[in-house]
C-alpha positions as CSV (number, residue, x, y, z in Angstrom):
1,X,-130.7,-68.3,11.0
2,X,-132.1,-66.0,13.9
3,X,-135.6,-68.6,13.9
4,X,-133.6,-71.5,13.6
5,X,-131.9,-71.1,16.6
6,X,-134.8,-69.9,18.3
7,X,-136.7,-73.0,17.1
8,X,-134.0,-74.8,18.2
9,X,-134.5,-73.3,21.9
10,X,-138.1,-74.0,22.1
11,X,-136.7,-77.7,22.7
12,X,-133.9,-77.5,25.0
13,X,-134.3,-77.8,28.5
14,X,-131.2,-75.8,29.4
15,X,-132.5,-72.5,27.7
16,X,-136.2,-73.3,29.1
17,X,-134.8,-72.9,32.8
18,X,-133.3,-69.6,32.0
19,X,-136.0,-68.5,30.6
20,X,-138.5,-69.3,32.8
21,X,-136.9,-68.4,35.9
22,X,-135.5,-65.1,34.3
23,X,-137.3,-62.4,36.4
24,X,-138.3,-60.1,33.0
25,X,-139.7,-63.0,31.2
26,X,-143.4,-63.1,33.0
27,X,-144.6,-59.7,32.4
28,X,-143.1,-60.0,28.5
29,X,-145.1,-63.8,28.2
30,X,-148.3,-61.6,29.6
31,X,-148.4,-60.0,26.2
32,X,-148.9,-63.1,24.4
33,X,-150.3,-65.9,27.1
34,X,-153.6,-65.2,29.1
35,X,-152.7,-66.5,32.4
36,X,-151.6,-69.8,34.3
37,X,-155.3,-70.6,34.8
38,X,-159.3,-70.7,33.8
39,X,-160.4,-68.4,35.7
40,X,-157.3,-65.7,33.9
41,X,-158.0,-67.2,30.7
42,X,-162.0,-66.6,31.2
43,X,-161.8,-63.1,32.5
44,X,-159.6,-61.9,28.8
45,X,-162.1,-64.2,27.2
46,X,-164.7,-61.7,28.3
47,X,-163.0,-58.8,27.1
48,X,-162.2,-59.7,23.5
49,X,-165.8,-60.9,23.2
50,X,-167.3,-57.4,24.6
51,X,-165.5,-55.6,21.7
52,X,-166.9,-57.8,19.1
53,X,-163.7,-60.6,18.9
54,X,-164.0,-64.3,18.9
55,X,-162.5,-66.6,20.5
56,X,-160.2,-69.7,20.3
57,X,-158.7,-71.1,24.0
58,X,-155.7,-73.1,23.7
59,X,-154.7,-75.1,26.8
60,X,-151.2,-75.1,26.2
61,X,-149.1,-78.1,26.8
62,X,-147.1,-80.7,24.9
63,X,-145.4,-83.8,24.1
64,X,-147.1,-85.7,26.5
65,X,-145.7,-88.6,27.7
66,X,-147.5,-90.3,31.0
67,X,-151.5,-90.9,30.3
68,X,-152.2,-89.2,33.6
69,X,-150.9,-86.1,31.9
70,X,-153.4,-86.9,29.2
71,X,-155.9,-87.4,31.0
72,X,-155.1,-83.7,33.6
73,X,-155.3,-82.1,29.7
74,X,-158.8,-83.6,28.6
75,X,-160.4,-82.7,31.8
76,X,-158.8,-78.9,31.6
77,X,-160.6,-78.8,28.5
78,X,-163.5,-80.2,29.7
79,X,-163.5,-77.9,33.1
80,X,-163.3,-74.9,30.4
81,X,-166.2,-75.7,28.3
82,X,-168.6,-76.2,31.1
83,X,-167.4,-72.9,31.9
84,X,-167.3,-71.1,28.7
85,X,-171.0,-72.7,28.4
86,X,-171.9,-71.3,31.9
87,X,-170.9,-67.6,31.4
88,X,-172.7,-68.0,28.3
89,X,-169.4,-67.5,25.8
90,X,-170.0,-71.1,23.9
91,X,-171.6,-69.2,21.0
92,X,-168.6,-66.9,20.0
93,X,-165.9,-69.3,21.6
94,X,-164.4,-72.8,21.0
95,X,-161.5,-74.4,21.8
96,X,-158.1,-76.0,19.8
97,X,-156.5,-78.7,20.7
98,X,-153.4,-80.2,20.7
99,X,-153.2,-83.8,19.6
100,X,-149.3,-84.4,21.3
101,X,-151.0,-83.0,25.2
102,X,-153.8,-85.6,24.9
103,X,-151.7,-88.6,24.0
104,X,-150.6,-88.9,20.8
105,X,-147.4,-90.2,21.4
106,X,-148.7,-93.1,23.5
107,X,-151.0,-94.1,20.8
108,X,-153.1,-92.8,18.2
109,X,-156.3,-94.9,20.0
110,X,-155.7,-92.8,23.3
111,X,-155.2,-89.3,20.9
112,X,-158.0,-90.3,19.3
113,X,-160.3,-91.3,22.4
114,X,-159.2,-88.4,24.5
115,X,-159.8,-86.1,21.5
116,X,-163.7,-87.4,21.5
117,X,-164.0,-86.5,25.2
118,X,-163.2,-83.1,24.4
119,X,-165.8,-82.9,21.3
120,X,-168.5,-84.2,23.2
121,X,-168.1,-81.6,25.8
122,X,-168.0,-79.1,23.5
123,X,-171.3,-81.1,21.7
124,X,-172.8,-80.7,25.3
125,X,-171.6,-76.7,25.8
126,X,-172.6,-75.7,22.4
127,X,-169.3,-75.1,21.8
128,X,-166.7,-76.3,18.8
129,X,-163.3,-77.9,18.8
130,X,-160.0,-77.5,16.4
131,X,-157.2,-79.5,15.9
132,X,-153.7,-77.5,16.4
133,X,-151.2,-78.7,13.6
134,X,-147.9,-79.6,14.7
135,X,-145.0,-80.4,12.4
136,X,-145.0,-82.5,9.5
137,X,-144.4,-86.0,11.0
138,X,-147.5,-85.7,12.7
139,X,-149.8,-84.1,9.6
140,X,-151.0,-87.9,8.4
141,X,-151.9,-88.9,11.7
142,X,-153.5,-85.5,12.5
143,X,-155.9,-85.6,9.5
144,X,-156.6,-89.5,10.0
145,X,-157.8,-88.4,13.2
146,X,-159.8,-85.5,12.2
147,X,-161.6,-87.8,9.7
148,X,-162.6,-90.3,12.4
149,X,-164.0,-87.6,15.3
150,X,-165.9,-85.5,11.7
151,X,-167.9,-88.9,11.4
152,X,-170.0,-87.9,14.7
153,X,-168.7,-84.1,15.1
154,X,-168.8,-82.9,11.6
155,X,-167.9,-79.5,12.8
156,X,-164.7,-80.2,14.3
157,X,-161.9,-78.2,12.4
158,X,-158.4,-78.4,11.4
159,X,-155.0,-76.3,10.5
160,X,-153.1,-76.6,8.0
161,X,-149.6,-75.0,7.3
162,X,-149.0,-73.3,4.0
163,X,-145.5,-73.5,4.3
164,X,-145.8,-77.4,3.7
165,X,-145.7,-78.5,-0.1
166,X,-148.5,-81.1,0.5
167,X,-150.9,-78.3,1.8
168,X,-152.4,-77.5,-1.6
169,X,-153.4,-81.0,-1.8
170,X,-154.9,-81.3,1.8
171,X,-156.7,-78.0,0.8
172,X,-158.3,-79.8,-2.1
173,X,-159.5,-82.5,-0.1
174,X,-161.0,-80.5,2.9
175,X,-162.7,-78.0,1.4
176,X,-166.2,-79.8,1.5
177,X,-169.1,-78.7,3.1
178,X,-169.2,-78.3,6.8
179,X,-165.4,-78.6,6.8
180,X,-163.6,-75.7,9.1
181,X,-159.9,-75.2,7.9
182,X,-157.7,-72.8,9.9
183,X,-155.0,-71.8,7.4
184,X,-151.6,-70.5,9.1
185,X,-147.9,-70.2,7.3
186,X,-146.3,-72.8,9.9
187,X,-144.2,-72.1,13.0
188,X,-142.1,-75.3,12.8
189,X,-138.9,-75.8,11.6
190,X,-139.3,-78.0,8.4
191,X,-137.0,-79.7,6.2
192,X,-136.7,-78.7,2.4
193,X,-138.0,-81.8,1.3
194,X,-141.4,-81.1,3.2
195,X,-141.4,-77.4,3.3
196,X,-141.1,-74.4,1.4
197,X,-137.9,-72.2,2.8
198,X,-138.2,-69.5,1.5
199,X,-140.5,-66.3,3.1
200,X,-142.1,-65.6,-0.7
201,X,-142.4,-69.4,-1.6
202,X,-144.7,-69.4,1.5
203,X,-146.9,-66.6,0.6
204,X,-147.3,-67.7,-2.5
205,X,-148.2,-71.1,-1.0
206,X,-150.7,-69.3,1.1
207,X,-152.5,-67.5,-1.5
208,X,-152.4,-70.9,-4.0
209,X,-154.6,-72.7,-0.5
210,X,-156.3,-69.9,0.5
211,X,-157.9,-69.9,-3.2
212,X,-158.5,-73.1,-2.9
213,X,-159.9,-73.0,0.1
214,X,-162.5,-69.7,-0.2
215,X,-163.3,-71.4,-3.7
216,X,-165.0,-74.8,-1.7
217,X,-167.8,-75.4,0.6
218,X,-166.3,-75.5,3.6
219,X,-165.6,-72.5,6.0
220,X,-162.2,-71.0,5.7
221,X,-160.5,-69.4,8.6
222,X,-157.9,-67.0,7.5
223,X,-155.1,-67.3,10.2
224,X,-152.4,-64.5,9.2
225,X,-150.9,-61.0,10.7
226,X,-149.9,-60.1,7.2
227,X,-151.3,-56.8,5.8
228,X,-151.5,-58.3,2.3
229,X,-152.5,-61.8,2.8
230,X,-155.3,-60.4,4.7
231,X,-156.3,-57.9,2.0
232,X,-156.4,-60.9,-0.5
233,X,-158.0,-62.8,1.6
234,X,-160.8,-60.2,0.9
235,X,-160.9,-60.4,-2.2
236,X,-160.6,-63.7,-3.1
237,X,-164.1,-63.9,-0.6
238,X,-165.6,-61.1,-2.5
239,X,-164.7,-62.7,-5.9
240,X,-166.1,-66.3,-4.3
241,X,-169.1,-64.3,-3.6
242,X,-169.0,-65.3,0.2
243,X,-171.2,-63.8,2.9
244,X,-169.1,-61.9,6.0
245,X,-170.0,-64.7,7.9
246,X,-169.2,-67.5,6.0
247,X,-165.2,-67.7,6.8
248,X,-163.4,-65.8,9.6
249,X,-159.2,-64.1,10.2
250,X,-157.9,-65.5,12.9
251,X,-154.9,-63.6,14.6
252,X,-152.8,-64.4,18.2
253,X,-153.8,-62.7,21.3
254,X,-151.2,-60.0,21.9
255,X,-150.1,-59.4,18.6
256,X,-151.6,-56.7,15.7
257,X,-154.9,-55.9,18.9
258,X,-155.8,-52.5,16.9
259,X,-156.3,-54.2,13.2
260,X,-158.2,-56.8,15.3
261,X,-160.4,-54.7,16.7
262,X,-160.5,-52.8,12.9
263,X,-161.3,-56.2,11.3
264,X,-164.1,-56.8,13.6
265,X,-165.3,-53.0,13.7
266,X,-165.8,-53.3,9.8
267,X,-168.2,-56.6,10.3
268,X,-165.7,-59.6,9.4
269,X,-165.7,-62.7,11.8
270,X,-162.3,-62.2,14.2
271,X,-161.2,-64.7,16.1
272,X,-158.4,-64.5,18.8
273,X,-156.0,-67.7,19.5
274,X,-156.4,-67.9,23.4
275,X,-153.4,-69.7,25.0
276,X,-153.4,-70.2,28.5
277,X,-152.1,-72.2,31.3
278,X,-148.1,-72.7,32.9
279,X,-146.5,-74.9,30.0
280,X,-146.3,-71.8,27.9
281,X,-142.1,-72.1,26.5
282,X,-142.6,-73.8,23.8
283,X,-145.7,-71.5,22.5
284,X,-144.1,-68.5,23.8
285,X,-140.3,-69.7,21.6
286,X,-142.2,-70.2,18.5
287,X,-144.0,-67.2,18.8
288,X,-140.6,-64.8,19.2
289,X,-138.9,-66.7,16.1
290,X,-142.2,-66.0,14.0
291,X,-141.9,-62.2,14.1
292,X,-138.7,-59.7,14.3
293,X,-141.0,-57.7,16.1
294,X,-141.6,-60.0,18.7
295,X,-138.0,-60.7,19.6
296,X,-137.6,-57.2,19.4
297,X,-140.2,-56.5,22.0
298,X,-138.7,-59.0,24.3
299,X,-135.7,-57.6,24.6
300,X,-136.3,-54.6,24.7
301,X,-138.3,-55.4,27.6
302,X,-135.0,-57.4,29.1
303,X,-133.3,-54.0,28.5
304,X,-135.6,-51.8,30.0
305,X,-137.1,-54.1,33.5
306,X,-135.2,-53.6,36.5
C-alpha cells in the first residue's frame, strides 16, 4: 500500500510543490541525484570512474509535451556527450534515455528522430546510448523503436522490467548478438493483468529472464540491489561460461556505494545509473517507493534537519 501511494505521488502536482519547495528535501535528493547540471553531473562522473565504476548519465525529465522541450532534452544529451568525449570518459560512460523527454507523446516519428540525434552523437563521442523503460503502455512502442535506431546503431540497448509477464518473451527475442539488455524488476505501478504483484513472483520472474538472457548472445546488464539476485546472477554467468566482461550489474548512484565498489574491486563490470538535472520528482518518488530503506532515510533526514 505504502508504494502505491508513493507511486501515486510521483504524479500529482500538489505533493510535487511540497516537496520540492520543502527546505530538507535538496540535501536528502543529493543522495540519489548528481546535481541540476553537466558540469555537477561530470565532476561525480569522474569519481565513480577513478574507483573503477562505470557509468550510465540519465538526463532526467519526462512526459514531454511541447517539441521545444524535446528538442532542449536532445541537445542536453548531445552537450554531454561532447563532453563526456572531451574529458576522455566516452569509453567507460554512456548515456540512457528517456523516450517520453524526447517526444514520444507527440509522435513516435519525432521519439524516434530525436532518439537518432542522440545515437549519432554518441557514434561521434565513442560513446553508447540505452533506452529507459517506462510503464507497460509504452513497452511495444519502446522496443519498435529500439529495432529501428539497432538497424544503424546496433549497439544501442534496452531495459526490460521483470515484473511484467511478457518480459520472458521480450528476453527471448533480444538476446541475440550485439544486443545490450538492462534487466531491472520495474518501478511502475502495473496492473495484474500486465504485471506480476507479488515481491516473490518478481524474483522469480527475474531469475526465469536473467537465464534467459546470460544463456544468449547478447550482453546482459544485471540491474538489481538484491544480495541474491546478484549472487545468481554469478552463477548463472559462470554456468554460461561468460567472460567478466561480457555482461555487467548495474546499480543507482546513492544506493548500496560499498557492494559497488566490492563488485568492481573483485573485477566484474559496475555500472552506476547517473541521473542528473532539475526535473528530478518523479525519479526521486519512484526511487523512495522502491526501497523501505529509502523512505526511511528520508525521513529520518525530515526528522533530524533543522
Amino acid at each position: 500500500m505504502l508504494r502505491s501511494v508513493l507511486l501515486a505521488a510521483a504524479r500529482s502536482e500538489q505533493v510535487r510543490g511540497l516537496v520540492e519547495h520543502a527546505p530538507v528535501t535538496r540535501p536528502v535528493v543529493r543522495r540519489f541525484i548528481a546535481g541540476d547540471d553537466i558540469t555537477a553531473a561530470l565532476t561525480v562522473t569522474g569519481e565513480l570512474l577513478a574507483d573503477g565504476r562505470l557509468v550510465t548519465l540519465d538526463h532526467l525529465g519526462e512526459d514531454v509535451t511541447e517539441p521545444g522541450q524535446a528538442d532542449a532534452t536532445v541537445r542536453a544529451y548531445v552537450d554531454a556527450l561532447k563532453l563526456l568525449a572531451d574529458k576522455g570518459f566516452t569509453d567507460r560512460a554512456e548515456v540512457s534515455v528517456k523516450l517520453s523527454a524526447v517526444g514520444r507523446q507527440l509522435g513516435a516519428s519525432m521519439a524516434l528522430d530525436n532518439a537518432r540525434r542522440i545515437c549519432a552523437a554518441a557514434a561521434e563521442a565513442g560513446a553508447t546510448v540505452t533506452l529507459d523503460m517506462e510503464d507497460h503502455t509504452t513497452t511495444d512502442a519502446t522496443l519498435a523503436i529500439l529495432r529501428d535506431l539497432r538497424r544503424e546503431f546496433p549497439w544501442t540497448g534496452a531495459v526490460l522490467q521483470a515484473y511484467l509477464r511478457r518480459t520472458e518473451a521480450d528476453c527471448r527475442e533480444l538476446a541475440s548478438e550485439g544486443s545490450r539488455i538492462r534487466l531491472c524488476k520495474g518501478a511502475y505501478k502495473e496492473p495484474a493483468a500486465a504485471a506480476f504483484q507479488d515481491r516473490s513472483e518478481v524474483d522469480k520472474s527475474y531469475v526465469r529472464c536473467l537465464k534467459i538472457l546470460m544463456g544468449g548472445a547478447g550482453y546482459p546488464m544485471v540491474a538489481s540491489h538484491d544480495p541474491r539476485l546478484i549472487r545468481i546472477a554469478g552463477q548463472l554467468a559462470t554456468a554460461a561460461g561468460r567472460a567478466p566482461d561480457s555482461f555487467e550489474y548495474q546499480m543507482l548512484y546513492g544506493i548500496r556505494p560499498a557492494e559497488q565498489r566490492r563488485i568492481a574491486a573483485s573485477g566484474a563490470r559496475m555500472r552506476v545509473y547517473l541521473p542528473y538535472g532539475d526535473q528530478w520528482y518523479g525519479y526521486f518518488m519512484r526511487r523512495l517507493a522502491e526501497r523501505p530503506a529509502n523512505l526511511a532515510f528520508f525521513l529520518r533526514s525530515l526528522a533530524t534537519t533543522n
